[in-house]
C-alpha positions in Angstrom: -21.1 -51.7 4.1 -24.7 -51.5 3.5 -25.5 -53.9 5.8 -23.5 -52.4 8.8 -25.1 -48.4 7.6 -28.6 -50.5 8.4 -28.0 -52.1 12.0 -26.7 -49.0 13.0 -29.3 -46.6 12.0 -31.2 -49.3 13.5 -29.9 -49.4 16.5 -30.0 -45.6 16.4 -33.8 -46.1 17.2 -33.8 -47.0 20.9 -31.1 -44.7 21.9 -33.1 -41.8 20.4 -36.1 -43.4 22.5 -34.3 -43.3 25.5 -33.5 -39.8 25.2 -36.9 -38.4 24.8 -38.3 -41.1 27.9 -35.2 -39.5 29.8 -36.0 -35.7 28.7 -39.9 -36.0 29.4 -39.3 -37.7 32.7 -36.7 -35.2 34.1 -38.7 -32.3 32.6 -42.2 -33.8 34.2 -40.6 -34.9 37.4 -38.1 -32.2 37.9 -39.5 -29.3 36.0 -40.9 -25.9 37.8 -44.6 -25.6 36.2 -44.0 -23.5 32.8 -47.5 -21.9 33.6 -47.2 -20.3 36.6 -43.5 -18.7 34.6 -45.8 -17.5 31.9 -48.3 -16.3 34.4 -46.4 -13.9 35.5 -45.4 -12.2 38.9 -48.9 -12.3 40.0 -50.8 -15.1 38.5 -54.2 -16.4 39.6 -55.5 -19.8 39.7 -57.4 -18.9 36.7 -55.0 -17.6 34.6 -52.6 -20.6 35.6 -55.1 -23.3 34.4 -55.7 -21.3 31.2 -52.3 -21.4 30.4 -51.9 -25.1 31.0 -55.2 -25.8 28.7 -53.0 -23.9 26.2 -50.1 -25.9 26.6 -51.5 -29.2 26.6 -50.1 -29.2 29.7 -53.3 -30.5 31.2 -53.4 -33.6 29.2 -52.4 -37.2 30.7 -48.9 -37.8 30.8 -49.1 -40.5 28.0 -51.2 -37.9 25.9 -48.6 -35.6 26.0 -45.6 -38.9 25.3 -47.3 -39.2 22.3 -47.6 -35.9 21.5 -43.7 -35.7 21.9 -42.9 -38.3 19.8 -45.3 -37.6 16.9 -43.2 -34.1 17.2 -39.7 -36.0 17.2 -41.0 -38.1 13.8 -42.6 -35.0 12.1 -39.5 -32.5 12.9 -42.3 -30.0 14.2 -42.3 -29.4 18.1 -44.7 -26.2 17.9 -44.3 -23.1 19.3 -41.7 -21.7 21.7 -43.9 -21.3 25.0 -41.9 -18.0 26.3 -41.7 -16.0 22.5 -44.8 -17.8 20.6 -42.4 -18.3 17.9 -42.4 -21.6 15.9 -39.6 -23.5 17.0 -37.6 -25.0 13.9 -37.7 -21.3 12.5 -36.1 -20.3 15.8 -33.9 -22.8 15.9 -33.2 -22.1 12.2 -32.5 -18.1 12.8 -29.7 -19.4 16.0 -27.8 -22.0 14.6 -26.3 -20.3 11.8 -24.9 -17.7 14.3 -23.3 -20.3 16.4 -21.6 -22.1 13.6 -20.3 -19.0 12.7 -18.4 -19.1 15.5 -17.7 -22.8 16.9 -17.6 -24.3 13.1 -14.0 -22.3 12.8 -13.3 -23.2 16.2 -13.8 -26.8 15.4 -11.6 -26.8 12.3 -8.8 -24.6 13.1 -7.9 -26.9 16.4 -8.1 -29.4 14.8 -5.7 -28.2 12.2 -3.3 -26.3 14.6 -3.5 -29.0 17.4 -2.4 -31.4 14.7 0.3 -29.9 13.4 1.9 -28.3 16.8 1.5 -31.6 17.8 3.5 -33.3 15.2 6.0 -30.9 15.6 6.4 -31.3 19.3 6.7 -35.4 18.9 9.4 -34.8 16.2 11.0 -33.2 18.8 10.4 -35.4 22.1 11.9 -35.2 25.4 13.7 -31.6 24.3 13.3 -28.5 25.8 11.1 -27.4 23.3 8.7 -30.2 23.6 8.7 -29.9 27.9 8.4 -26.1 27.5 5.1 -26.6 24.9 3.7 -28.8 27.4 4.2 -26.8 30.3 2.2 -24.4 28.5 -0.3 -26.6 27.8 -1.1 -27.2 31.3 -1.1 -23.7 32.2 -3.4 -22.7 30.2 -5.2 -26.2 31.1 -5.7 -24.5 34.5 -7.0 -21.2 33.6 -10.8 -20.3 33.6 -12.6 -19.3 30.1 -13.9 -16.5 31.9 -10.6 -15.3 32.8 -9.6 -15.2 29.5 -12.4 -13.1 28.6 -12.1 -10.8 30.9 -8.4 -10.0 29.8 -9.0 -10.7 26.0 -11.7 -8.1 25.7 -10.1 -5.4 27.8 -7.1 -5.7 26.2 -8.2 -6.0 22.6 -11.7 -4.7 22.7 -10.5 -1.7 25.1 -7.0 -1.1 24.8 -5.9 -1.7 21.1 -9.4 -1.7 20.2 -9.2 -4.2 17.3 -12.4 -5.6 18.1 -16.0 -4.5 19.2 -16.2 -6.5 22.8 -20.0 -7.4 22.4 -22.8 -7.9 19.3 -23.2 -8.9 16.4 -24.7 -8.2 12.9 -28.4 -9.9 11.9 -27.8 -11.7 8.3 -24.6 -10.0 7.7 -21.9 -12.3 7.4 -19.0 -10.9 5.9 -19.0 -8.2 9.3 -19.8 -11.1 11.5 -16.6 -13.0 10.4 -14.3 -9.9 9.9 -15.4 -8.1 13.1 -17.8 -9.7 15.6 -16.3 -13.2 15.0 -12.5 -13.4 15.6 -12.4 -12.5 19.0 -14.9 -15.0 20.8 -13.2 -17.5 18.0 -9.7 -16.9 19.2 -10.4 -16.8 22.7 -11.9 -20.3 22.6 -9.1 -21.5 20.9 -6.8 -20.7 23.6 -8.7 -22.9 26.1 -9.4 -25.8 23.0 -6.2 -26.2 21.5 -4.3 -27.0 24.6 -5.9 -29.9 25.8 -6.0 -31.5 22.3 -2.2 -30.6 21.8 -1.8 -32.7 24.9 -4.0 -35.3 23.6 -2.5 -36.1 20.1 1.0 -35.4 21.2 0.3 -38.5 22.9 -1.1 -41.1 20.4 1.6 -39.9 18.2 4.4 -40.2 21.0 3.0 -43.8 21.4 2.6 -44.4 17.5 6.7 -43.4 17.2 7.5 -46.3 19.8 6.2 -49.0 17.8 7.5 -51.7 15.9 7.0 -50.6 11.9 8.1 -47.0 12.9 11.9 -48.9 13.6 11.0 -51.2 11.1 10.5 -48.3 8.2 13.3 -46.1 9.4 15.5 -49.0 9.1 14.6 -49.6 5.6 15.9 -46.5 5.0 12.6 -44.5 4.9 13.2 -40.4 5.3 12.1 -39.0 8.7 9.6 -37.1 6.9 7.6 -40.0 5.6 7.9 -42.1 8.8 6.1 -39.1 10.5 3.7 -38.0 8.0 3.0 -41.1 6.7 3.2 -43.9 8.8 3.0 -42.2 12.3 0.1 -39.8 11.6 -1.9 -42.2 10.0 -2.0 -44.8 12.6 -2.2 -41.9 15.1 -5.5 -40.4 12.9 -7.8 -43.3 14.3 -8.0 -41.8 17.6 -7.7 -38.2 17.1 -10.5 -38.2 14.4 -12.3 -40.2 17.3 -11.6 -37.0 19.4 -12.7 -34.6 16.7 -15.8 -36.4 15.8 -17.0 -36.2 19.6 -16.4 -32.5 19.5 -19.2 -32.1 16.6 -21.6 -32.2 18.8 -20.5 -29.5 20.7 -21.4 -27.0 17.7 -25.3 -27.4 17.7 -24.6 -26.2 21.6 -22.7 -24.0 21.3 -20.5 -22.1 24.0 -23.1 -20.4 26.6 -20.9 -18.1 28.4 -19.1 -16.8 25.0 -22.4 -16.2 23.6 -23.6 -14.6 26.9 -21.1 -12.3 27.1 -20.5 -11.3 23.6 -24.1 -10.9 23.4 -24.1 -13.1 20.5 -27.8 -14.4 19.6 -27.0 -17.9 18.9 -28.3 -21.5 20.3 -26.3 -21.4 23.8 -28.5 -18.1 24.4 -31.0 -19.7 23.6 -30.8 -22.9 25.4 -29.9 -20.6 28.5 -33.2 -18.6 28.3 -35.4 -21.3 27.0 -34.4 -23.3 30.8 -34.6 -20.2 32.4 -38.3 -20.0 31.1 -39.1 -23.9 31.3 -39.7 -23.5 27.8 -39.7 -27.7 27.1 -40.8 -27.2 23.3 -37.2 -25.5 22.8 -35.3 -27.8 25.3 -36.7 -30.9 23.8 -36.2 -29.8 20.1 -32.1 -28.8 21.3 -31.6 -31.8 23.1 -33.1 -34.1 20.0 -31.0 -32.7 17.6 -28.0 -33.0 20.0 -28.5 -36.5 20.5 -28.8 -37.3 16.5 -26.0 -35.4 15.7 -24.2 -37.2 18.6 -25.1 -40.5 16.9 -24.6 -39.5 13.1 -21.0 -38.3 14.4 -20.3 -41.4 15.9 -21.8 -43.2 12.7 -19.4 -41.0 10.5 -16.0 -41.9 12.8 -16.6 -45.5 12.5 -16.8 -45.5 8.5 -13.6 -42.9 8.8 -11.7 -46.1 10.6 -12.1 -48.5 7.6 -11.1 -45.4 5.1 -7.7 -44.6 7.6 -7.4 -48.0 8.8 -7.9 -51.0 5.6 -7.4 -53.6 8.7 -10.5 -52.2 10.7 -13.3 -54.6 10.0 -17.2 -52.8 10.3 -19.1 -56.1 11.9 
């Protein structure tokens, strides 16, 4: 085990090098100059050229490679270039408020898409299992923004169970009673489908095999066949599937946070590319891409705890 934790991490190393090549290059090659954003509507030559002297941005392109990567190795990637604020304190401030809300969108689809789905593959080919499906791909086909629309008129406006925008700075008790619940279950109405769909799958193909015939044969009690031979075969890939979603939480959803006015990391990854504000882009996409790699890291060690056969080489 040891062994396998070290050529991983190891190999860790030039995939997190390729990132920052790929995110100085595009940012270098594709990038409007930050300067002349910062200069404002009418900037001068002079005032343009001070600006880059401040940012470093006058430097060699090498200069400023190894600049990056000291940053990346010392967790400290200066100051936001739009607010002036030090970036791991704003990153700091923002990514508690997005975990507020994608954290319990991570764990309660997982939990409900599991379990609908189990119940749905108990019940194959009936008319409730077509009918949950059907529904599944309609809501498939429907926009996020659609559901916003009609989930804050109708509970925002109409019952007025929720406020339909902002939130409250360090208070999180009113955050999770009030601001929270309806991004939260909106999402969830465009998330849980397409993982119902998913799992109801591996465990419709998990059913069909061999040992499930073999242990209902022996007698065992449909119960136990589902929960404990079926799921747990069926567990290797769905916790694949949840493991890749992990990611998604440091991101965060831009257009809920957009329109809910909610002041977390997909705000700020929307106004820091507005601005060309690399510090902020580069720090976001760093931290995306090592919690990309420690999730995948985390599902591989979760196969040899589900799965005794798996082998880590």
């Amino acid at each position: 085990m040891s062994a396998y934790l070290f050529r991983r991490i190891w190999q860790m190393i030039p995939t997190l090098l390729g990132v920052i090549l790929l995110v100085f290059c595009i940012f270098h090659l594709f990038g409007a100059d930050p300067s002349a954003i910062l200069a404002g509507k009418f900037p001068n030559k002079e005032k343009v050229e001070a600006i880059r002297q401040q940012l470093g941005l006058a430097d060699p392109w090498w200069v400023q490679l190894c600049i990056f990567l000291k940053q990346v190795v010392t967790f400290d990637y200066g100051r936001s270039w739009s607010t002036n604020e030090v970036v791991t304190t704003l990153l700091a401030h923002r990514a508690p408020v997005t975990l507020t809300i994608m954290l319990q969108v991570w764990i309660f689809d997982a939990i409900i898409a599991v379990s609908l789905a189990m119940w749905v593959s108990y019940r194959r080919g009936s008319l409730t299992d077509r009918t949950v499906v059907a529904i599944c791909t309609a809501a498939m086909s429907i926009s996020l923004l659609l559901y916003v629309v009609i989930g804050q008129y109708v509970f925002g406006r109409v019952l007025g169970w929720f406020p339909v925008s902002g939130w409250a700075p360090g208070d999180l008790w009113t955050n999770l009673t009030r601001f929270a619940p309806l991004p939260v279950l909106l999402i969830m109405l465009v998330s849980i489908a397409p993982s119902l769909r998913l799992y109801r799958s591996f465990i419709v193909e998990e059913t069909n095999q061999d040992y499930v015939r073999t242990a209902r044969a022996k007698g065992a009690g449909e119960n136990r066949v589902m929960l404990v031979h079926v799921l747990r075969n069926a567990m290797v890939p769905i916790v694949t599937n949840v493991g890749m979603q992990l990611p998604g939480l440091l991101v965060g959803s831009f257009l809920i946070e957009k329109v809910f006015s909610i002041p977390g990391l997909g705000s700020e990854i929307v106004a820091a590319v507005a601005n060309n504000d690399f510090p902020v882009i580069k720090a976001i996409t760093v931290y995306t891409a090592m919690l990309t790699m420690l999730a995948n890291l985390l599902v591989d060690l979760l196969y040899k705890r589900l799965d005794p056969r798996v082998e880590l080489k």
